[in-house]
TIFI-797450 format. One record per atom (N, C-alpha, C, CB): x, y, z. Coordinates in steps of 0.02 Angstrom, whole numbers, plus 50000, padded with zeros to 5 digits. Atoms other than C-alpha are relative to their C-alpha. Glycine has a CB too. Layout:
BEGIN
XYZ;...
This chain:
BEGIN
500335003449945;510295099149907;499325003050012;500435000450065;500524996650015;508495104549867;499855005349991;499744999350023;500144992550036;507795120949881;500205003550052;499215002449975;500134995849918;508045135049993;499354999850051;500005007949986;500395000349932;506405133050062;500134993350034;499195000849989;499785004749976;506845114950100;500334996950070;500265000149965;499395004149946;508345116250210;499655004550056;501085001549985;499904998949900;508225117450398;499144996550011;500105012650046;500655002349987;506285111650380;499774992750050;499784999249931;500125004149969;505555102250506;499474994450006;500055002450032;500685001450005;504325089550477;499834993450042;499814999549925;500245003249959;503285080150596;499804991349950;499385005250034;500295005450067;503035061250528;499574993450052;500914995349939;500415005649945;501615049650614;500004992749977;499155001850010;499705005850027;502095031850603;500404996450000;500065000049970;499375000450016;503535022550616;500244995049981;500315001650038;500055007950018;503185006150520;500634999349940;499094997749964;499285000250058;503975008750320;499865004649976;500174994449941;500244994150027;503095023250247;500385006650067;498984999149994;499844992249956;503515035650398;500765000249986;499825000350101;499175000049999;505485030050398;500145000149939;500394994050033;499874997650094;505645029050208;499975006550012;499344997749931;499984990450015;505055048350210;500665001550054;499035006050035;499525000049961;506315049850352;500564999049949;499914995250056;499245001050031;507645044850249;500145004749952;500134993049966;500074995950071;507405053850096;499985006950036;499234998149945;500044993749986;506795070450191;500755001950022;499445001350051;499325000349969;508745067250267;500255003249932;500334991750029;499715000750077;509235066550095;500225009049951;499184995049951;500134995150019;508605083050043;499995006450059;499444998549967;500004996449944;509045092950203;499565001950061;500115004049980;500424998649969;507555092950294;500064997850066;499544998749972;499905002949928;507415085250472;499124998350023;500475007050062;500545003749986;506175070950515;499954999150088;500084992749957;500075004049913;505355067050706;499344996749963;499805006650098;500425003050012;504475053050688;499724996650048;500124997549960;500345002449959;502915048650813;499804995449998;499695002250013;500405004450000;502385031950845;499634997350090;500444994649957;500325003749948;501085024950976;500434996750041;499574995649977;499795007049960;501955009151015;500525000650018;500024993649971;499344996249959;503545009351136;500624998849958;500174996650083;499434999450052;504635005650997;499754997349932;500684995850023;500245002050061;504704997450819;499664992050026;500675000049937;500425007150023;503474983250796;500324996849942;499185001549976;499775003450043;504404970050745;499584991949991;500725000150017;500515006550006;502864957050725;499875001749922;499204999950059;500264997750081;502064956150553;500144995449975;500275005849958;499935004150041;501874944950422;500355002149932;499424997649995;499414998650070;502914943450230;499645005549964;500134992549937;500184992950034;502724960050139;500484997649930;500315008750053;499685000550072;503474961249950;500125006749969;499554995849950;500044991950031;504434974549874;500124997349909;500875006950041;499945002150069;504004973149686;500055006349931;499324995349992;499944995250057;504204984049536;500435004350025;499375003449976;499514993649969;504575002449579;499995000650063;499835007049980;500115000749936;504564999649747;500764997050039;499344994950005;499315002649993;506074986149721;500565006549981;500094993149945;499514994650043;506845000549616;500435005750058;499395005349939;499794995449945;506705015449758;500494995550069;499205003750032;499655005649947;507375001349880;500645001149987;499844991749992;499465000750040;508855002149777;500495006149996;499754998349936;499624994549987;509115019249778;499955001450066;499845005349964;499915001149929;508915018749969;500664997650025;499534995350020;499465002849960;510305008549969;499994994550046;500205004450033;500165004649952;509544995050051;499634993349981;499635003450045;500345004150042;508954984049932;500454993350017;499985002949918;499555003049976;510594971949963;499834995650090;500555005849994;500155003749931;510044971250163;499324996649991;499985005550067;500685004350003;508304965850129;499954995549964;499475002949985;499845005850020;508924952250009;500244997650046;500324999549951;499555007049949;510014944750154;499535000950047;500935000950037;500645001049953;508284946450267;499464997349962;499745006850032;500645003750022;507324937550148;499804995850041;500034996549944;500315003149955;506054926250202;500484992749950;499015001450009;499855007850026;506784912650079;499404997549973;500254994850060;500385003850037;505154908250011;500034998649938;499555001450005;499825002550081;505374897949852;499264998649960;500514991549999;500664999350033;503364899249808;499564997650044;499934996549935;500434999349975;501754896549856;499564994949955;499895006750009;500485005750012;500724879049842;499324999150021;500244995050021;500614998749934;498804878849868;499814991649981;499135008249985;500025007250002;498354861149928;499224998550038;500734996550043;500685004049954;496884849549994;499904999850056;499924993849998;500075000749924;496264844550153;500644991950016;498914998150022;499765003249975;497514830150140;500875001349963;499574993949998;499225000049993;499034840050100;500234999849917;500324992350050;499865002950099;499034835849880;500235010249988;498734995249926;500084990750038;499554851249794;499694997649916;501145006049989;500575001450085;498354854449643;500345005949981;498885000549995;499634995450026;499284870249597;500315004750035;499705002549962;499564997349977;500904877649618;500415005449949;500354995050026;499654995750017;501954894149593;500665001150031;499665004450003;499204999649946;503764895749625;500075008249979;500954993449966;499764991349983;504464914649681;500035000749917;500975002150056;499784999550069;505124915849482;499465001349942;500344993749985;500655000250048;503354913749407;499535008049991;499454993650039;500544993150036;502584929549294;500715003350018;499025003950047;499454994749991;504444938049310;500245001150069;499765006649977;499885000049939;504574935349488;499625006250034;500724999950008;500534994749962;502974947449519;499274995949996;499925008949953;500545002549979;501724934449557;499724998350056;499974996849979;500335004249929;500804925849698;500485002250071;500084989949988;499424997649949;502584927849781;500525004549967;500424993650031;499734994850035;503704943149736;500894996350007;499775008850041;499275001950022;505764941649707;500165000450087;500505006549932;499734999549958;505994951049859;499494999050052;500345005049995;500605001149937;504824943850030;500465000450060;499524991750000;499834997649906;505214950550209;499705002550033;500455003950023;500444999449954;504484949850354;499745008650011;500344996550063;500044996449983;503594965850401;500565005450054;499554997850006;499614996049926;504434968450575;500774999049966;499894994750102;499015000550034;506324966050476;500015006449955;500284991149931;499884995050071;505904978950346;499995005150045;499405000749927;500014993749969;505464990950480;500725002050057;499274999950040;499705002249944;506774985450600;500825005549950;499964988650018;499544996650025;507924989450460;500065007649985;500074997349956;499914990550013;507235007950401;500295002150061;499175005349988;500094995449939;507185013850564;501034997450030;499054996350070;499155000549980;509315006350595;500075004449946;500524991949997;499634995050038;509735017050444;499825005450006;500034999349940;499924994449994;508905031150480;500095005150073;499545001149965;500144997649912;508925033250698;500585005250012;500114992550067;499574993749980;510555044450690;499675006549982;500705000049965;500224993750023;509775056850594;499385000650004;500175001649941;500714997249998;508055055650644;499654998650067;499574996949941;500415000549944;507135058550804;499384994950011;499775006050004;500485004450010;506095045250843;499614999350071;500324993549973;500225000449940;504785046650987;499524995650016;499845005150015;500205007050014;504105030151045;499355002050062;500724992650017;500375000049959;502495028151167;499625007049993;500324998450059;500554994250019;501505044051095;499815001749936;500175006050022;500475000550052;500155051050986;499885008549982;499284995450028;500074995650015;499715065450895;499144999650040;500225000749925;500564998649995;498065071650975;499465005649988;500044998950037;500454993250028;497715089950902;500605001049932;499945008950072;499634996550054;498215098950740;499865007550015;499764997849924;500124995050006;498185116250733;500505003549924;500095002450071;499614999150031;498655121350563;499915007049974;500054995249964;500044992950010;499305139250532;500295001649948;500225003950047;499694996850058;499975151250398;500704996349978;500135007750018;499435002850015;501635146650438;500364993950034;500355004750001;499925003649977;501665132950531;499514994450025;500265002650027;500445005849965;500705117250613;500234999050082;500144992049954;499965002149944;500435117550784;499644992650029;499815005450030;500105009349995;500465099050841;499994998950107;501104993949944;500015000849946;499675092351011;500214992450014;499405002450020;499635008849993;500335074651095;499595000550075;501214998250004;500185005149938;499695061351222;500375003950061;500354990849989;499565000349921;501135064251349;500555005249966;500414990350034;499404992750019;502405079051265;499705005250009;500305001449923;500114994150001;502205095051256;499755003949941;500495002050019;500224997050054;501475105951109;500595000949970;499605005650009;499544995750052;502725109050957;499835001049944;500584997949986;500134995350061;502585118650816;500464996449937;500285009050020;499465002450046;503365109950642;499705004949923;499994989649994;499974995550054;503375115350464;499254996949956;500864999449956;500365005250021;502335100150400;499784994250030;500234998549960;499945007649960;501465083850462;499924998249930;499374996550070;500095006150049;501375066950370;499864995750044;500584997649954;500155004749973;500325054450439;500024994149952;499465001350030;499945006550010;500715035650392;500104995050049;500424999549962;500135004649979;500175028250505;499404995150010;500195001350031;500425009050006;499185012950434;499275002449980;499944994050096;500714998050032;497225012950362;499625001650071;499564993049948;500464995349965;496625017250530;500345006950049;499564994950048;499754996149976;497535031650546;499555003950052;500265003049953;500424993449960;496935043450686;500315006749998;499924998850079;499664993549997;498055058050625;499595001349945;500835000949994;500364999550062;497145056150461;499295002150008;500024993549965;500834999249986;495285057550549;499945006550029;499654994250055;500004995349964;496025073150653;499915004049928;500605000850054;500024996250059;496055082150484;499314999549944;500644997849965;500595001350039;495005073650361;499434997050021;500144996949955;500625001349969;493635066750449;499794993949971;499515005549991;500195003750038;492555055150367;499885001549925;499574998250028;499824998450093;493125063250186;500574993649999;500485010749971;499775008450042;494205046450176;500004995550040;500754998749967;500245004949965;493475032650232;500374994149997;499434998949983;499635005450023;494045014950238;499254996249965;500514995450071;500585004850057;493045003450093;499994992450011;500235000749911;500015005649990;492734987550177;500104995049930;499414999450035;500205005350050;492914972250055;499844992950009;500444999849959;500335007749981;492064957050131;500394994450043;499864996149931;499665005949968;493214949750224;500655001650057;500304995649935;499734999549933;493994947250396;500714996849991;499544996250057;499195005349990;496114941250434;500014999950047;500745001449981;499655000449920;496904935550557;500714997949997;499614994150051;499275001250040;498934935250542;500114997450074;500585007649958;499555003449955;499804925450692;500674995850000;499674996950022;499665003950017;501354917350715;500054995750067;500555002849969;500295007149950;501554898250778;500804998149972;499074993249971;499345002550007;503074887850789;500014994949960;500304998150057;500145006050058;503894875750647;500024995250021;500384998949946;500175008050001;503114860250614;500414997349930;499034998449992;499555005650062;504104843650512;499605001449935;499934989850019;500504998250083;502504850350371;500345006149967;499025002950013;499924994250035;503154865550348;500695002649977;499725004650038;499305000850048;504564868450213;500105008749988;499854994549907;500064993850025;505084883050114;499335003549935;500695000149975;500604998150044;503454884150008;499515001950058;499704993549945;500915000549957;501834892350082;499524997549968;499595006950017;500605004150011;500244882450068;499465002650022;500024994050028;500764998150011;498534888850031;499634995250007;499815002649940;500575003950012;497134879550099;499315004649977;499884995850069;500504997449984;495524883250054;499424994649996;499945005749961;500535004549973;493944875750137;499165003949994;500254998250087;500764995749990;491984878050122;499795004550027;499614997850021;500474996749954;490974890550183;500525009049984;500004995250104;499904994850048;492284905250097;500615001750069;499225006249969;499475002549974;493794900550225;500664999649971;499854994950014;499045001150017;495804901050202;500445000850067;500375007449940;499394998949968;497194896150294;500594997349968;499974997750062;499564999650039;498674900250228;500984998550060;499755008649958;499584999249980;500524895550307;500565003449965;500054995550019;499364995650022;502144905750260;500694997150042;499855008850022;499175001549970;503914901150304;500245008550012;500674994949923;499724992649969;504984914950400;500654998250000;499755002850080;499124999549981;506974917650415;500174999150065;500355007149985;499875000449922;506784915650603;499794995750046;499835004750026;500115003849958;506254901050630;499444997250018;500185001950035;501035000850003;504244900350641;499834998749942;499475007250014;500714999750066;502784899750536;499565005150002;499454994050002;500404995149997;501794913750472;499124998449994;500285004149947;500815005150014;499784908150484;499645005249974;499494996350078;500654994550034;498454918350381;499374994150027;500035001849879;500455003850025;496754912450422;499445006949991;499804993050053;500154993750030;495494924050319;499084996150001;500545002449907;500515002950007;493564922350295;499405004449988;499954996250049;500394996250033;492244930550187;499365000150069;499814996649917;500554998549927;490974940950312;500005009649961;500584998350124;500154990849991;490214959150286;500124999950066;499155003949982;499784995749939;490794971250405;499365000050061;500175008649969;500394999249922;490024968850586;500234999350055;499554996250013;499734996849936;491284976050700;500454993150026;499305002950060;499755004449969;492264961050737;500695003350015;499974993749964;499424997649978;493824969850718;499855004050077;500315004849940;499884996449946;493324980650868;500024996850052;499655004450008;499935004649937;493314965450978;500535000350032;499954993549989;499245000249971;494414962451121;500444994349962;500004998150087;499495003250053;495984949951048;499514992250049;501225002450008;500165008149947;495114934151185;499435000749947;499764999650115;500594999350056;493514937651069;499854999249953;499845003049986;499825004150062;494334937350905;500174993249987;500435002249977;499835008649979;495114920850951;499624995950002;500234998350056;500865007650005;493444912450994;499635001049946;499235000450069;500475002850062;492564917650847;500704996749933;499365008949960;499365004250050;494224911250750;499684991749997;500985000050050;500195006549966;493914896150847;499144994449970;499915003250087;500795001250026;492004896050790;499964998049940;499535005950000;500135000750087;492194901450622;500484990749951;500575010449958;499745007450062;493314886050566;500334993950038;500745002649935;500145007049984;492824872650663;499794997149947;499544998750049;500355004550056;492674857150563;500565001249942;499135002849974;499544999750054;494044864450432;500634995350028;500205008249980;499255005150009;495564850850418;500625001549986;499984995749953;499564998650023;497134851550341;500355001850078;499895004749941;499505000949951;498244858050475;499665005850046;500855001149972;500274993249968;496794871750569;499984996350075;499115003649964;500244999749909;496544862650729;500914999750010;499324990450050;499374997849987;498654863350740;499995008050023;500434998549936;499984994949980;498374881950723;499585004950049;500065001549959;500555000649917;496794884450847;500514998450024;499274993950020;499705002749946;497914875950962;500495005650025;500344993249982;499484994549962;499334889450973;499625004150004;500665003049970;500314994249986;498014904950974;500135002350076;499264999149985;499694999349936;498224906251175;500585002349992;500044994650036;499225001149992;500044903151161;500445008649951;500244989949948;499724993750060;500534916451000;500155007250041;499285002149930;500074993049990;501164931551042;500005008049969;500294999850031;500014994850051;501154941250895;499274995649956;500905001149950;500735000750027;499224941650837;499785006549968;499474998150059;500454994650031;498394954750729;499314997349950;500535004749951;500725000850015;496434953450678;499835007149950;499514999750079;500314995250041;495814966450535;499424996349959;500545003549953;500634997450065;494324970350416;500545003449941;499295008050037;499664996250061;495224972150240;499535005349963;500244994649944;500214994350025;495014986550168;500505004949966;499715002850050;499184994450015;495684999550066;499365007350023;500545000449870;500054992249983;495935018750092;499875003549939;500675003150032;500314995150077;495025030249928;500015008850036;498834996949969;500124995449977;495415046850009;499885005349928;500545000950053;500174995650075;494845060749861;500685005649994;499085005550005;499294995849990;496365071549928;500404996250034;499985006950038;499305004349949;498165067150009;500055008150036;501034995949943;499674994949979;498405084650073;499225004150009;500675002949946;500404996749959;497555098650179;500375004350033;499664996350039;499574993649978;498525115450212;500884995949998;499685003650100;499465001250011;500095109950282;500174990650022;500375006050040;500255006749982;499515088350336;500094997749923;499154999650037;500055003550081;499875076550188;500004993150033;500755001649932;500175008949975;499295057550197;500614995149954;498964996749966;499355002550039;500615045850149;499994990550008;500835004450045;500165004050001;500425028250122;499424993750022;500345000750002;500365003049978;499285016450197;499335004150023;500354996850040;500744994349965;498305031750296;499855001349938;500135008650055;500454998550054;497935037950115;499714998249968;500075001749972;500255001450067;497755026649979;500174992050014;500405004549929;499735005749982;498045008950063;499434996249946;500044998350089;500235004450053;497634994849924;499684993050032;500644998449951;500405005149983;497234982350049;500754993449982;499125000149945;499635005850028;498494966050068;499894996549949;500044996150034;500325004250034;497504956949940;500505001849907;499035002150014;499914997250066;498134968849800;500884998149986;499785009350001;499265003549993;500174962049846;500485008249992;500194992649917;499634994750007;500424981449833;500325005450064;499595003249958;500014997849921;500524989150014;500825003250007;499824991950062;499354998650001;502424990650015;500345004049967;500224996149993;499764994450043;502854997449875;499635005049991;500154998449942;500304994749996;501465009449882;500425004450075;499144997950004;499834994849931;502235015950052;501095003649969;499984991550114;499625001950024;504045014649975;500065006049932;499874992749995;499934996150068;503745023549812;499825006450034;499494997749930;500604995849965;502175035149899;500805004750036;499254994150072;499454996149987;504065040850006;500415004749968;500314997050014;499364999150056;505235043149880;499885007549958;499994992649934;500454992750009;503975054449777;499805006350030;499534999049995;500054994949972;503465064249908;500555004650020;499704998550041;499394997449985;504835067549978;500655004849959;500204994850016;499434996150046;505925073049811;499575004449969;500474995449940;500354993850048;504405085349756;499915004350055;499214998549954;499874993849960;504525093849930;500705004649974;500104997450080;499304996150026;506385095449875;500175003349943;500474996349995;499834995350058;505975102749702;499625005450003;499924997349935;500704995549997;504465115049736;500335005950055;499164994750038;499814992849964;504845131449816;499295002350059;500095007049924;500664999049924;503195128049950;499954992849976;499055006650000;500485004950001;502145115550016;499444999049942;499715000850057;500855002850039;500435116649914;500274998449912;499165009350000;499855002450074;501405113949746;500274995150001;500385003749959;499865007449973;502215099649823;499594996049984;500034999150067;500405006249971;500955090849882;499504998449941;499575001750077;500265001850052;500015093849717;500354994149956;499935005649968;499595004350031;501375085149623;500124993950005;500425001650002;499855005349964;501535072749735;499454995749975;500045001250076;500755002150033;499735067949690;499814998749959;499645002449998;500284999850077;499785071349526;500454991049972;500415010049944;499805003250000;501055057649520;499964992550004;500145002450017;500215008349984;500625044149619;499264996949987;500104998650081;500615000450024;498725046649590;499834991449960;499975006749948;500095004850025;498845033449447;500184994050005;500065001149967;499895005049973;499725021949511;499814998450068;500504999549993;500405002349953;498795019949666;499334997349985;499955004450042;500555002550055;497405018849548;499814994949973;500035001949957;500065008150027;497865002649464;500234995250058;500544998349928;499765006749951;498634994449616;499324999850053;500915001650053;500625000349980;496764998649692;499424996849970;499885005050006;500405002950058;496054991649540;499974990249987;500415004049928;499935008749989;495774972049600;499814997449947;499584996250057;500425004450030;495304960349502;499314997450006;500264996050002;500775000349986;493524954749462;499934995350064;499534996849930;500045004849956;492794944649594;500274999450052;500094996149982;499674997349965;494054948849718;499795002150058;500215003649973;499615003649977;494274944349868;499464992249988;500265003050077;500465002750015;492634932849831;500314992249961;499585005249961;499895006150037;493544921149688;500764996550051;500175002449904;499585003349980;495014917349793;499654995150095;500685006249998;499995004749956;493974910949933;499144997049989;500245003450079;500565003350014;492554899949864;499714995450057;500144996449943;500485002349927;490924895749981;499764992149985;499155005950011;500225006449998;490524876949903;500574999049982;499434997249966;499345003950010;491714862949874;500094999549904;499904990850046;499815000350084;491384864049663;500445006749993;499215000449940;499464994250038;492104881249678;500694997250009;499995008450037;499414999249997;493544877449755;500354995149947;500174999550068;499675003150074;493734863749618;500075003249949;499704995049971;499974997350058;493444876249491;500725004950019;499235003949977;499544996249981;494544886449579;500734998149980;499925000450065;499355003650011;496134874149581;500194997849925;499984993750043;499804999650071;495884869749407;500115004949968;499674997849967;499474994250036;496184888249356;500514999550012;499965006550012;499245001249982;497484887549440;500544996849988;500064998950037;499895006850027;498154873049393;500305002949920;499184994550001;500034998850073;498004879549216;500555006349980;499175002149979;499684992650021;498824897849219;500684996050059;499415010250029;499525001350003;500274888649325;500704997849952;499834997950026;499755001550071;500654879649158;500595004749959;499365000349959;499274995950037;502514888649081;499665003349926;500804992849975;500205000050095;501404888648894;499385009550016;499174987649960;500774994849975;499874900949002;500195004250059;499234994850031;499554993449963;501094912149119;500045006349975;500704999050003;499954994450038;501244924148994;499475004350001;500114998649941;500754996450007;499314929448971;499885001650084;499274993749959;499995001649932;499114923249166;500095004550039;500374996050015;499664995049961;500254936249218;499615006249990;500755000749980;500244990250002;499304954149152;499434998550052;499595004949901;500484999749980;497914946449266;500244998150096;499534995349950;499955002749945;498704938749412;500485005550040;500244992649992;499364995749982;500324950549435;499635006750013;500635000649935;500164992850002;499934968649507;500505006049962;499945001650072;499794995250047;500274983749413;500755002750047;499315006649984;499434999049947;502154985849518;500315006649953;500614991850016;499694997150027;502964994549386;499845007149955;500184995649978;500474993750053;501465006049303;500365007050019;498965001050023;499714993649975;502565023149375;500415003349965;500294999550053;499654995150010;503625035249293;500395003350044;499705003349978;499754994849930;504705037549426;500575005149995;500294995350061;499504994750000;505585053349443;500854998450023;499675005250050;499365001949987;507545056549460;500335006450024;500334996749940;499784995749970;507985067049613;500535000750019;499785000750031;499384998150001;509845064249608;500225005650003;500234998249960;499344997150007;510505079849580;499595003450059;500375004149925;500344997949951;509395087149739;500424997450069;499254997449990;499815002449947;510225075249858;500465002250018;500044994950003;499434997649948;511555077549999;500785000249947;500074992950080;499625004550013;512475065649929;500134996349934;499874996850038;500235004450073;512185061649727;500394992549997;500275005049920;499605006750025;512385043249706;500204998049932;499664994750016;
């Protein structure tokens, strides 16, 4: 059951989305003992479809939980991008490129995946809801850790994962890892189902470098993307009444089914507004602080990798604390590890996010006819090394005989 330095260790984990509770589970695993801090007064169960693909599905598996997040699928059977009057010009069903394309094997909602870590791991892991890490103090043999509204405690290790704008991540590293804008603004909301909306999601895309995208959910709604090429100029820092009106602004005049979704904005009560971006931090670690999914090396939704980077990013870390006889050889390993595969799932495609949302109406014709083309069963094959993300590029280790419990 790992190492002697291992057991009784206490480690602080910021976050409590899928990356903080994954490590939670696993640090269980290997004797350690997780408290895990999040802001918000409990789990955020809002969020749009996430995908666990490659090694990501794999660690899922050895979690043990791979089974519940199949019976929480979303059910999506693929992903159609259509006109302003509804035509589909090209379609992908879940199955297409090995079932690691457009839409992955396994799709579930954000707030379900978390809903679930956090039920398998709440006996054995402290979970403190409505506070924040606000100091580090990191010592020889310990990390002294300050909070919003607790009291000072002392742990063995932190791990912040919580999300690309971590603020546990800025208390440490500063502006040594930045976030790398990439041109373009989201907006994720959910709206209630309409007689249009089936088990396929539908990609519009409209002039001016515009998408709105719907998603089917297991619960009953509709998931809405609407996205829209813009250099960075602070919109995310708007209040949410602010984002809404320039929503409102930006895609007036777009058809298909946008003045339906304008219409619920008021009404929605699960809204989130970002600046995509990924996380290029040059290190994951800093004495006894290690960055762990999203706060470190986040790929950005675009890349379809997010999940299983937090997922694997766990698994790893977590079983090279349990083989290493300290932290700083850990956390090297840890690095040395995932390094490359954060690497290629950071590694977009050309043109990116640019070719998927074309600013005149010939692109988007040029657009649909690729598409169109690499849907084709004969042009899947080639289609796929370009369209599919690198899920599986990992060497993943095999910390069985470390665990509590060898499965």
């Amino acid at each position: 059951m790992g190492t002697a330095w291992t057991a009784g260790r206490r480690v602080l984990i910021s976050g409590a989305s899928i990356a903080g509770p994954s490590l939670a589970h696993w640090l269980h695993e290997y004797g350690m003992t997780a408290v895990v801090v999040e802001r918000h007064e409990g789990i955020r169960l809002g969020g749009q479809t996430v995908d666990l693909r490659g090694a990501g599905r794999t660690v899922a598996r050895r979690m043990g939980v791979e089974d519940a997040v199949r019976a929480a699928s979303t059910g999506e059977d693929g992903v159609a991008f259509v006109d302003a009057r509804d035509r589909v010009r090209a379609a992908f069903a879940a199955d297409a490129f090995g079932g690691e394309g457009f839409v992955a094997e396994l799709e579930i909602l954000r707030g379900e995946l978390a809903r679930l870590l956090h039920e398998r791991t709440r006996e054995h892991t402290d979970y403190v809801f409505g506070d924040r890490i606000t100091a580090l103090d990191d010592r020889d043999d310990e990390v002294r850790v300050s909070f919003a509204h607790r009291p000072d405690q002392a742990f063995d290790l932190v791990v912040a994962a919580d999300g690309i704008g971590s603020t546990t991540r800025a208390l440490v590293f500063g502006e040594e890892a930045r976030v790398t804008p990439l041109g373009l603004y989201t907006a994720y909301l959910t709206i209630p189902r309409a007689a249009s909306d089936g088990s396929w999601a539908r990609w519009h895309n409209a002039p001016g470098g515009r998408v709105l995208a719907l998603r089917p959910d297991n619960l009953g709604t509709t998931r809405a993307l609407m996205s829209f090429l813009c250099p960075p100029r602070g919109f995310e820092r708007l209040a949410v009444a602010e984002q809404k009106d320039l929503l409102r602004h930006v895609f007036t005049g777009v058809g298909w089914e946008t003045p339906r979704v304008l219409g619920e904005l008021d009404a929605t009560r699960e809204f989130y507004f970002e600046l995509v971006g990924q996380v290029r931090a040059p290190r994951w670690s800093s004495g006894r602080v290690a960055l762990l999914g999203d706060a470190g090396y986040c790929a950005s939704p675009i890349s379809g990798m997010g999940t299983s980077l937090a997922l694997v990013g766990a698994y790893v870390l977590a079983g090279e604390l349990a083989s290493h006889d300290g932290h700083r050889a850990a956390f090297r390993s840890y690095e040395r590890i995932m390094r490359p595969y954060v690497t290629q799932a950071q590694h977009l495609p050309p043109f990116v996010p640019r070719i998927a949302h074309p600013r005149s109406r010939a692109g988007i014709a040029v657009l649909n006819t690729l598409l169109a083309t690499a849907a084709k069963p004969a042009v899947q094959r080639v289609a796929g090394h370009v369209l599919s993300p690198p899920a599986e590029k990992i060497d993943l280790p095999d910390y069985t005989r470390l665990r509590r419990s060898p499965r």
